[in-house]
SERO-4910 file (N, C-alpha, C, O; in steps of 0.05 Angstrom, whole numbers):
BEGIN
 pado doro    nc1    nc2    nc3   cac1   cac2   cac3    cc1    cc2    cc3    oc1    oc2    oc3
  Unk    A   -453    245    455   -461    218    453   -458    205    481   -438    209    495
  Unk    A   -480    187    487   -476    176    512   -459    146    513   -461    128    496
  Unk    A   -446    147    532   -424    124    533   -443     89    538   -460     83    554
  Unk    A   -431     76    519   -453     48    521   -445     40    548   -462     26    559
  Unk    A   -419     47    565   -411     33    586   -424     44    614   -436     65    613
  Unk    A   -421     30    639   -436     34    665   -407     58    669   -386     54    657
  Unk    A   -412     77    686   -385     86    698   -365     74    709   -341     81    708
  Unk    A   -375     51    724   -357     29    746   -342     15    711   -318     13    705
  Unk    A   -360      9    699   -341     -7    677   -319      1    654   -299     -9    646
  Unk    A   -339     29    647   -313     48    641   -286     54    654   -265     54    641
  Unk    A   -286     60    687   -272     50    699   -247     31    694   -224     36    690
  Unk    A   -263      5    694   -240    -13    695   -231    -12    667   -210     -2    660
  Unk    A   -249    -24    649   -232    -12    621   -200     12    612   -179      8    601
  Unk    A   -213     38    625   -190     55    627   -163     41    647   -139     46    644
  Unk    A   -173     26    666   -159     18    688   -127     -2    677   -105     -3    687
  Unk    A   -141    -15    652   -129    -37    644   -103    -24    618    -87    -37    604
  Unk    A   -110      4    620    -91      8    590    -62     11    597    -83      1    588
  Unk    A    -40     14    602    -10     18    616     -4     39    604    -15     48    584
  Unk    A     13     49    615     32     67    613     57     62    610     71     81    605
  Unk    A     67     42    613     93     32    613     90      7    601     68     -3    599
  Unk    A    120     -8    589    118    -31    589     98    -37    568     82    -55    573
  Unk    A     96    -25    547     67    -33    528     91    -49    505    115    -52    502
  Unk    A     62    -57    490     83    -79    461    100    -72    455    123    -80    457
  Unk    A     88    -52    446    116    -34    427    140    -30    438    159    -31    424
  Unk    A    143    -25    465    167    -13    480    181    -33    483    206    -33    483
  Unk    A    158    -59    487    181    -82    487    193    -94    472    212   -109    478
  Unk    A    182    -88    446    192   -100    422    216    -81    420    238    -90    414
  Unk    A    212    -62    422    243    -42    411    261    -47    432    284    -41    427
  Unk    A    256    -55    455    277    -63    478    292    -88    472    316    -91    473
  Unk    A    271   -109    463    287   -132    457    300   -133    430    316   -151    425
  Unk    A    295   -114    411    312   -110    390    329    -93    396    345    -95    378
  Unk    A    337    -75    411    363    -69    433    378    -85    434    396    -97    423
  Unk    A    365    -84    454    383   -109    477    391   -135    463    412   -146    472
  Unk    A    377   -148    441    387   -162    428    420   -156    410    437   -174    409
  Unk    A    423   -134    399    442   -118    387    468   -114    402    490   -105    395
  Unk    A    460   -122    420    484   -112    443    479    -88    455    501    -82    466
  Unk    A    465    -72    459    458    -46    469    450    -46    499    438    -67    506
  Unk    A    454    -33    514    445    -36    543    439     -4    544    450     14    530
  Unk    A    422     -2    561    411     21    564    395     20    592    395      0    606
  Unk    A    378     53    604    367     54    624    329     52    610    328     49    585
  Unk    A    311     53    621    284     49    611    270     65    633    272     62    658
  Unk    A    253     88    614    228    104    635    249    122    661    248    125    685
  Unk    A    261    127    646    286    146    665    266    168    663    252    173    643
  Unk    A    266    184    689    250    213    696    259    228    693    245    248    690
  Unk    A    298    229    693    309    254    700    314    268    683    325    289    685
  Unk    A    303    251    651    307    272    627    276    287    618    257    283    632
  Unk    A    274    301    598    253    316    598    226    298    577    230    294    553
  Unk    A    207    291    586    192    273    564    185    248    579    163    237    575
  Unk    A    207    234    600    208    213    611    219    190    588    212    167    593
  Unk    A    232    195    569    244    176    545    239    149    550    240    145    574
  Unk    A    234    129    536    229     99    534    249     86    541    248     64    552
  Unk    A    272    101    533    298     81    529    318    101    531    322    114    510
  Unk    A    333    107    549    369    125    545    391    112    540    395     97    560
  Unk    A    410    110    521    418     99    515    444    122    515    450    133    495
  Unk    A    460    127    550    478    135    559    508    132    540    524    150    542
  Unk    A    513    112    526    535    110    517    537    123    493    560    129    486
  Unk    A    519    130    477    512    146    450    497    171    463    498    190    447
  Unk    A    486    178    483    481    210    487    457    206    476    452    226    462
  Unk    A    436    186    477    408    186    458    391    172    473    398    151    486
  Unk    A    371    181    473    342    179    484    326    172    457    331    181    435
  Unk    A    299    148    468    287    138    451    258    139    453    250    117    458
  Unk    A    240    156    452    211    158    453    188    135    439    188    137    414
  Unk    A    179    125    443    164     98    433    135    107    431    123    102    452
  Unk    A    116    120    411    101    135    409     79    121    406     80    114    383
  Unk    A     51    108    418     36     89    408     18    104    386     20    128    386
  Unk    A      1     92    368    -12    105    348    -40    116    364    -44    139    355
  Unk    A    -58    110    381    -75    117    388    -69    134    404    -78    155    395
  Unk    A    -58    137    426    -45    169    449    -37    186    437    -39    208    447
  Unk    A    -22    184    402     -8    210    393    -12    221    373     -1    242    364
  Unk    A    -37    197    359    -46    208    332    -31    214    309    -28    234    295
  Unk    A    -19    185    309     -9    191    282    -17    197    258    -39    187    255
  Unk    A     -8    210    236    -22    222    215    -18    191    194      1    176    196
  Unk    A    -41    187    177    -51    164    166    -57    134    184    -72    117    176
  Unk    A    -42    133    210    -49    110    217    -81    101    226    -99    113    239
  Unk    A    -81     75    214   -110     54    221   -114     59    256   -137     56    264
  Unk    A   -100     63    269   -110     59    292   -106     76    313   -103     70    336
  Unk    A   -103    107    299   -102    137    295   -130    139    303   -141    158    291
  Unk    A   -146    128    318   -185    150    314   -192    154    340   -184    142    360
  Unk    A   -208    176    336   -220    189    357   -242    173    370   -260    162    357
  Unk    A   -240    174    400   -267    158    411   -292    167    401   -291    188    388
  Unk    A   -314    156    404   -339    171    391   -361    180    418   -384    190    415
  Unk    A   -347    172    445   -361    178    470   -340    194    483   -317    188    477
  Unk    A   -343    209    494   -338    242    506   -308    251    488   -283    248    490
  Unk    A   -325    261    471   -304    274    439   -291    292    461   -267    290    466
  Unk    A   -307    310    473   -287    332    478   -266    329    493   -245    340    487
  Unk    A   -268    316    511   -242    304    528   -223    290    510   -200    300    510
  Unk    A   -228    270    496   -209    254    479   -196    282    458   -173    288    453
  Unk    A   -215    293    452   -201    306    426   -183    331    452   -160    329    445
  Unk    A   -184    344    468   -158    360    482   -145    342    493   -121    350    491
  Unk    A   -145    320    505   -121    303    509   -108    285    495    -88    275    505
  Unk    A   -119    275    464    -99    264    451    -85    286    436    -60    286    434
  Unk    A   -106    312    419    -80    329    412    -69    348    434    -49    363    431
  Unk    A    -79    345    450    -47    355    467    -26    349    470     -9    366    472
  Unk    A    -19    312    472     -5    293    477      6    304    451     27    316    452
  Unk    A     -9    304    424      8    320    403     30    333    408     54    330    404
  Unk    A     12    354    419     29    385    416     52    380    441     75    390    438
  Unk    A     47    368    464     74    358    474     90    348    463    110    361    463
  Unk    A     92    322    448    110    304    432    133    325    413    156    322    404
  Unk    A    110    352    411    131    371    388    144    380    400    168    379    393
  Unk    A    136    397    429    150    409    446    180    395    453    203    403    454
  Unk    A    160    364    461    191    353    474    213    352    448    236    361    454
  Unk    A    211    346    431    222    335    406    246    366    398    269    367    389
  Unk    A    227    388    406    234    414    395    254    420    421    269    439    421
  Unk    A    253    405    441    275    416    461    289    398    462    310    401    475
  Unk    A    286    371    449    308    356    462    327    355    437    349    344    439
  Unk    A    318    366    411    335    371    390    363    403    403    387    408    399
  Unk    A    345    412    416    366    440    414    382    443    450    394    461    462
  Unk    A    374    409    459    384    406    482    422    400    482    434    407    461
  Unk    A    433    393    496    454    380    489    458    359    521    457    363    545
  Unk    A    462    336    499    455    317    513    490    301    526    494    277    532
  Unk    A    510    323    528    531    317    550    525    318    581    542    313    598
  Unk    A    501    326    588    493    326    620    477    306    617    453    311    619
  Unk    A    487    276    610    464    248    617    482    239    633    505    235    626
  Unk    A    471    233    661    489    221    678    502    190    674    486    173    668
  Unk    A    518    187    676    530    160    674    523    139    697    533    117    696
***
């Protein structure tokens, strides 16, 4: 299927989506931090890049959006309908990473989080 958009505009569109700092992350930060919780955010040095480490409990917090990771039943779970093939190997990849990380950071041990 051909894309309704110019390339330059596709462009900016992709340009505008974040990687950091999205709703969601902030909403679970300020229901943190509201709680009394303090923590580090988008720390690198663990494996996944975690949303939230939360050093005093030994726990890392992944903030998964529904469209990047495909969640199973969610409304806003769908596949683009312009260049399928790219969308469909990089959102389920993002999958099959999320298991990976999930599957190592379960059998990790999380006494080497630096203070």
């Amino acid at each position: 299927m051909v894309d309704k958009y110019s390339k330059k505009t596709r462009s900016y569109i992709m340009s505008r989506i974040r990687g950091k700092d999205t709703k969601p992350e902030i909403l679970v930060r300020s229901y943190l931090f509201s709680r009394g919780l303090r923590f580090r955010k988008n720390d690198k040095r663990y494996l996944g890049t975690p949303v939230i480490v939360l050093p005093k409990y030994n726990t890392i917090v992944f903030v998964h959006g529904c469209f990047w990771h495909l969640h199973d039943g969610c409304k806003y779970a769908t596949m683009p309908k312009s260049n399928v093939d790219f969308w469909e190997k990089k959102l389920y990849g993002n999958k099959e990473r999320d298991k990976r990380n999930q599957r190592v950071s379960k059998n990790s041990s999380f006494n080497n989080i630096p203070q």
